[in-house]
C-alpha positions, 0 to 999 in steps of 0.5 A, a space after each residue: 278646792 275643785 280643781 275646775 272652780 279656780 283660776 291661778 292668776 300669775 305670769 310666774 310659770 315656777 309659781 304656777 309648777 311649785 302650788 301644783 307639786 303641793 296640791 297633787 294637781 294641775 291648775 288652771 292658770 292665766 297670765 293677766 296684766 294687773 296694776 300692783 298695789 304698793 303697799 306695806 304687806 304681801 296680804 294687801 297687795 294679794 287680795 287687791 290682786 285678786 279683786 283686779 282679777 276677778 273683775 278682768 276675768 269674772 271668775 273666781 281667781 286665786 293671787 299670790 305675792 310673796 316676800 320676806 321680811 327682815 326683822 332687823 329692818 322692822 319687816 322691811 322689804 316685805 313685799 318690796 323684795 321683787 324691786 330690791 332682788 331686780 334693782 341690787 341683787 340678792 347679795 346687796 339683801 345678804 350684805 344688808 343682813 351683815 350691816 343689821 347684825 341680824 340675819 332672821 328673816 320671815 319667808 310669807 306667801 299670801 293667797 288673795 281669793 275673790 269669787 262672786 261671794 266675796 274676797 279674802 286673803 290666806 296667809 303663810 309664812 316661815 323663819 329662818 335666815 338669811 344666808 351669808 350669800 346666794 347659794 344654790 340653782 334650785 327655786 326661784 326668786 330669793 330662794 337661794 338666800 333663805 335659810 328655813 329655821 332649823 336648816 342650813 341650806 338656802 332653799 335654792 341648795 334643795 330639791 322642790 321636794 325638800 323645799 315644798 315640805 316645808 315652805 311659806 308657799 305649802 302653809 298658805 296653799 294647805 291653808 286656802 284648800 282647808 277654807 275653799 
């Protein structure tokens, strides 16, 4: 992956900081208006993302969308997290959990690739849990009430360093470096 080749397309700062602590490197990165896709799976709104770029921009681009999937919810909110976190909250999810009786959950980052030779789109993910209710400062997003699996703090109760070891985020951006 050549640094100067790519453009991260995101408006999302910490999306921009966390995939450079991964990589070792700066990116190049533009904050782009684009239309998002609702659709069942981060995957799919990532590699229509991507597409959008590419034809605004005219350069190959990297998107990412994230989500968690709650598996007592047959993988629902999936990538609708964002919309769920702004509209009730992260302890309206913690509380959905206690509801479900089932607190496993799926952490997935998907990078969607577009470039004049083509689209695709790389996946990673992680399970855990999701915690009782928010704890933490650290991270972004729903950070702070994802458990990895075998761990007992959020994401949001570690250091970017303990967090980027192991996350969804890591395996899909050491995924995408092994293809590009």
């Amino acid at each position: 992956m050549s640094q100067n080749d790519w453009v991260f397309v995101t408006s999302n700062l910490d999306k921009v900081r966390e995939a450079e602590r991964i990589l070792g490197f700066a990116l190049q990165h533009a904050a782009v208006e684009l239309d998002e896709l609702q659709a069942e799976t981060v995957g799919a709104v990532a590699l229509a993302k991507a597409r959008a770029a590419f034809q605004k921009l005219g350069r190959p681009v990297i998107v990412e969308d994230a989500g968690i999937e709650l598996v007592g919810l047959g993988g629902f909110p999936g990538p609708f997290i964002k919309y769920w976190e702004k509209l009730g909250g992260l302890a309206s999810i913690c509380r959905t959990a206690d509801g479900l009786g089932d607190r496993r959950v799926r952490a997935v980052c998907a990078l969607g690739v577009c470039s004049d030779v083509g689209s695709r789109v790389v996946v990673g993910a992680i399970e855990g849990s999701l915690a009782a209710a928010p704890r933490g400062q650290n991270g972004f997003g729903w950070d702070a009430i994802f458990i990895p699996e075998g761990e007992e703090r959020t994401f949001g109760e570690m250091s970017a360093a303990e967090k980027d070891a192991r996350s969804h985020r890591r395996r899909a951006w050491e995924s995408l470096r092994e293809r590009l």
